[in-house]
N, C-alpha and C positions, 0 to 999 in steps of 0.2 A: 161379601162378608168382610167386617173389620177384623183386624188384629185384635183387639182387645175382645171381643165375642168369643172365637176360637181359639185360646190360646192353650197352648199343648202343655202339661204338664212338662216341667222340666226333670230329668236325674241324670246324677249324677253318681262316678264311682267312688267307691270310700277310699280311703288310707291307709291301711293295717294298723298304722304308728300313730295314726291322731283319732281318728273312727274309734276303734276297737280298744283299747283301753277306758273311756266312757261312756261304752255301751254296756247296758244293765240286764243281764239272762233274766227272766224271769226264770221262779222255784221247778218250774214245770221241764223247762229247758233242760235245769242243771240234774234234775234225774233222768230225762233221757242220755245226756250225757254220760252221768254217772254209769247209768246204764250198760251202754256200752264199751266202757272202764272195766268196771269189774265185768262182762264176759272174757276181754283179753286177758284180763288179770288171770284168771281161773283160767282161761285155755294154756299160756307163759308157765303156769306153775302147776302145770300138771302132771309132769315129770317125780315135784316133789309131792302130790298127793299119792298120787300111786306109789311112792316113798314108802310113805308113812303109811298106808293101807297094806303096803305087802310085811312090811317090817311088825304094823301090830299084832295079825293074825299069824302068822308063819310058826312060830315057834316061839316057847318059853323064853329060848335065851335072846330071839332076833326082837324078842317085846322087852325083854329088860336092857339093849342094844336100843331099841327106840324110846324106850320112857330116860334112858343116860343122855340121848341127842337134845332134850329137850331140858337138864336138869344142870348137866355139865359143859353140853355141843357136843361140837364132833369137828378136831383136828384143830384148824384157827378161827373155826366158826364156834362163836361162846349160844349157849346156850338161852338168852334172854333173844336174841335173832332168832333162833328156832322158833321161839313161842310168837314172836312179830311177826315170820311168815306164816306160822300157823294161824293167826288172827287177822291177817290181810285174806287170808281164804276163808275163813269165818265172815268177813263182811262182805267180801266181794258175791259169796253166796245170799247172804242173807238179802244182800241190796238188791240182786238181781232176779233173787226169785219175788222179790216183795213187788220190785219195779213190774215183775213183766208179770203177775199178777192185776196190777193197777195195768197195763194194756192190754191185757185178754179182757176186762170188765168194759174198759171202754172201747173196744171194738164190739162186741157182744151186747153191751148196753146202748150203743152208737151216744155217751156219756162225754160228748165232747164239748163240752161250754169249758168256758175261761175258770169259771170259777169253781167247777171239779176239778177241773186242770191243778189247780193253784192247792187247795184242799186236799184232793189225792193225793198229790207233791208232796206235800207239805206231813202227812200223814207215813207216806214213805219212806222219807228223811228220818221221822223222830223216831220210827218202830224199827229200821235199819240199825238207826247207831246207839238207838236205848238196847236191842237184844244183841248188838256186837261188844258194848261196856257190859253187861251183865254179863258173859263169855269170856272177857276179857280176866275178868274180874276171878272167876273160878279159872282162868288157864294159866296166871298168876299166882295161883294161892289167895286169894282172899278171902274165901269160903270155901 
């Protein structure tokens, strides 16, 4: 056998520094990524949902105590931070329930081509951050 007949593909290892900066995730990557973002995100801050869950219902005065965390703060935490944690758990939910949604269909559906991949991604993203702005939008005052 010649060398040129057989010849073994070659690889080689990446870079972190030269590799990875010009490599391009595809849509599909960056919401499984996301994905699992916002589950840490919502497990990290769950301390303060259960916060805000025990504080709403408990009591008249502990819910005007929580609706004051969210208008004034509370201590040297101003109150526009309250509303930005409260809306990083607004999206982290919304992303990861849409996300893992979109992977019970394609497990269920065995829906694995590139370009549901890309489509489903892509449909995740826009209905994630279009119902976490509309949320935003009322957690702010703006309707």
């Amino acid at each position: 056998m010649t060398e040129t007949a057989r010849k073994r593909p070659e690889f080689r290892n990446i870079n972190a520094f030269s590799d990875l900066p010009t490599y391009r995730l595809p849509v599909a990557g960056w919401v499984s990524i996301l994905h699992r973002v916002s589950g840490a995100l919502m497990f990290l801050l769950m301390p303060f949902i259960i916060w805000m869950f025990d504080n709403s219902i408990s009591s008249e005065l502990s819910y005007a105590s929580f609706a004051a965390a969210f208008n004034v703060g509370i201590g040297f935490i101003p109150g526009w931070f309250m509303k930005l944690l409260a809306l990083a758990i607004i999206w982290a939910y919304l992303h990861h329930f849409i996300a893992g949604i979109r992977h019970l269909y394609m497990d269920a559906c065995h829906a694995v081509t590139k370009e549901f991949g890309k489509s489903s991604a892509i449909v995740t993203l826009a209905l994630s951050l279009s119902l976490t702005v509309v949320l935003a939008a009322k957690l702010f005052g703006l309707y």
